[in-house]
C-alpha positions as CSV (number, residue, x, y, z in Angstrom):
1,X,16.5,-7.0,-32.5
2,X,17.3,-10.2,-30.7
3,X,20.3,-9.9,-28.4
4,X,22.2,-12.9,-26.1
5,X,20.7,-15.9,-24.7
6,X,17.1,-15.2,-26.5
7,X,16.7,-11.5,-25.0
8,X,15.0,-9.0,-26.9
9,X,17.2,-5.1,-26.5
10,X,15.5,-3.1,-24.1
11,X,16.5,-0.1,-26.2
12,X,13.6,-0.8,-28.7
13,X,10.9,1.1,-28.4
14,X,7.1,-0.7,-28.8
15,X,4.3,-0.1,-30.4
16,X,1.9,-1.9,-28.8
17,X,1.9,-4.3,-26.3
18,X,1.3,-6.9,-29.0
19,X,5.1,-6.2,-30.0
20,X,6.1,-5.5,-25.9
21,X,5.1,-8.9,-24.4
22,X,7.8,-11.3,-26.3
23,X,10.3,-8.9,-25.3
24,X,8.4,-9.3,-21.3
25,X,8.9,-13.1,-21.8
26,X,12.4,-12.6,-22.5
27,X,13.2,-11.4,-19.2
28,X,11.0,-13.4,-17.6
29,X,13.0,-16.8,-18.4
30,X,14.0,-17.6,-15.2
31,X,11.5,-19.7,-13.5
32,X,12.0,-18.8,-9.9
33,X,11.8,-15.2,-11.3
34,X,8.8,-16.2,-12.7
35,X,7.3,-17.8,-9.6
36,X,8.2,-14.5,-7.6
37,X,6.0,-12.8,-9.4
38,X,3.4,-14.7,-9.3
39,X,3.3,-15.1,-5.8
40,X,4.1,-11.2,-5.2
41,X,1.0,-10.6,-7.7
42,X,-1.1,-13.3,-5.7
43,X,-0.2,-11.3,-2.6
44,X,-1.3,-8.0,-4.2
45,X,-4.5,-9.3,-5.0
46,X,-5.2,-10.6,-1.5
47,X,-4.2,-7.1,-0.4
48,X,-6.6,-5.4,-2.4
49,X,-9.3,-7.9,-1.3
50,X,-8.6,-6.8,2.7
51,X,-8.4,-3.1,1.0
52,X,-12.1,-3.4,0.3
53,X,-13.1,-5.5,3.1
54,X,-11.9,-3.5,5.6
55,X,-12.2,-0.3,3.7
56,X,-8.3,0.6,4.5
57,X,-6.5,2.4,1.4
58,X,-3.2,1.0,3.7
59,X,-3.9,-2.3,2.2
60,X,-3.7,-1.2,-1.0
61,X,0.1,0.1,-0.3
62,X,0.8,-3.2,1.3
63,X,-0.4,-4.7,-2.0
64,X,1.8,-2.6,-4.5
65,X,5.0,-3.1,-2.2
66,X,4.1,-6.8,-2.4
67,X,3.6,-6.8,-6.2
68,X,6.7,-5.2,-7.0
69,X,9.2,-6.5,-4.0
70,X,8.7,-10.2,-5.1
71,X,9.2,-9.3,-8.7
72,X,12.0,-7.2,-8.2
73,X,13.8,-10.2,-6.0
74,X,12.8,-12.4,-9.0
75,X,14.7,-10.1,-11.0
76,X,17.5,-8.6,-9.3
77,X,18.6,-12.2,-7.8
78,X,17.5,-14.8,-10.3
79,X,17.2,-13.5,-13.5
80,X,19.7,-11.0,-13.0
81,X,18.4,-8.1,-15.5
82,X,17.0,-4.9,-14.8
83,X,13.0,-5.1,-14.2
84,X,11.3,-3.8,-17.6
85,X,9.0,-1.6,-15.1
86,X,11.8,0.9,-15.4
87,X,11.4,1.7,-18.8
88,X,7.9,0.8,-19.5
89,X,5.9,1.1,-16.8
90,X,2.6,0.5,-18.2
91,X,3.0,-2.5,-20.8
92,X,5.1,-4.1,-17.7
93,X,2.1,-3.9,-15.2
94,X,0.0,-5.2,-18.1
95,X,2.9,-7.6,-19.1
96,X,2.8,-9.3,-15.2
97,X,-0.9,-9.4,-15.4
98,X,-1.0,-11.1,-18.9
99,X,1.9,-13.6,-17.7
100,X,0.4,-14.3,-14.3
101,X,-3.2,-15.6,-16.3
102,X,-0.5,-17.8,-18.9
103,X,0.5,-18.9,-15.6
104,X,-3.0,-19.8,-14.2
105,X,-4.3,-21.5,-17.9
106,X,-0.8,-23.5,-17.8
107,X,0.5,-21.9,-20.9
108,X,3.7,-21.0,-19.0
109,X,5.2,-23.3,-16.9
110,X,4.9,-22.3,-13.2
């Protein structure tokens, strides 16, 4: 199951997202990766918070684009893998939301 340098095969299917989120982590080891996404999920909720202020669905592509460009940088630059979002769609939105509160608590390092 384990592959190189701690990484988990994406080839494995999950499941639950109890067995999904190590493998998550595993790509996730890079910490400017990691900080991407956070900020690109920061920016997504601020976007959705204008959505509903100003009543403009716009915002609310502003805030997906957001979400995923800084993620995808993160990944395609820095931690140089494949985003899991590819594969898993699902478990890898709940993946960045479960990482970006380990984030915010200081379980993972910023």
């Amino acid at each position: 199951m384990a592959a190189a340098a701690g990484r988990i095969s994406m080839s494995e299917g999950f499941a639950s997202f109890r067995e999904f989120y190590p493998f998550y982590l595993s790509e996730h080891q890079n910490r400017t990766c990691r900080r991407l996404h956070f900020v690109g999920s920061s920016a997504a909720l601020g976007f959705i918070v204008l959505a509903i202020k100003d009543a403009a669905a716009w915002w609310l592509l502003a805030s997906l684009v957001s979400g995923y460009a800084f993620a995808w940088v993160g990944h395609f630059f820095y931690e140089k893998n494949r985003p899991a979002t590819f594969k898993y769609p699902f478990y890898s939105f709940l993946g960045d939301w479960v990482m970006y509160k380990d984030i915010l608590i200081g379980r993972i390092p910023y």
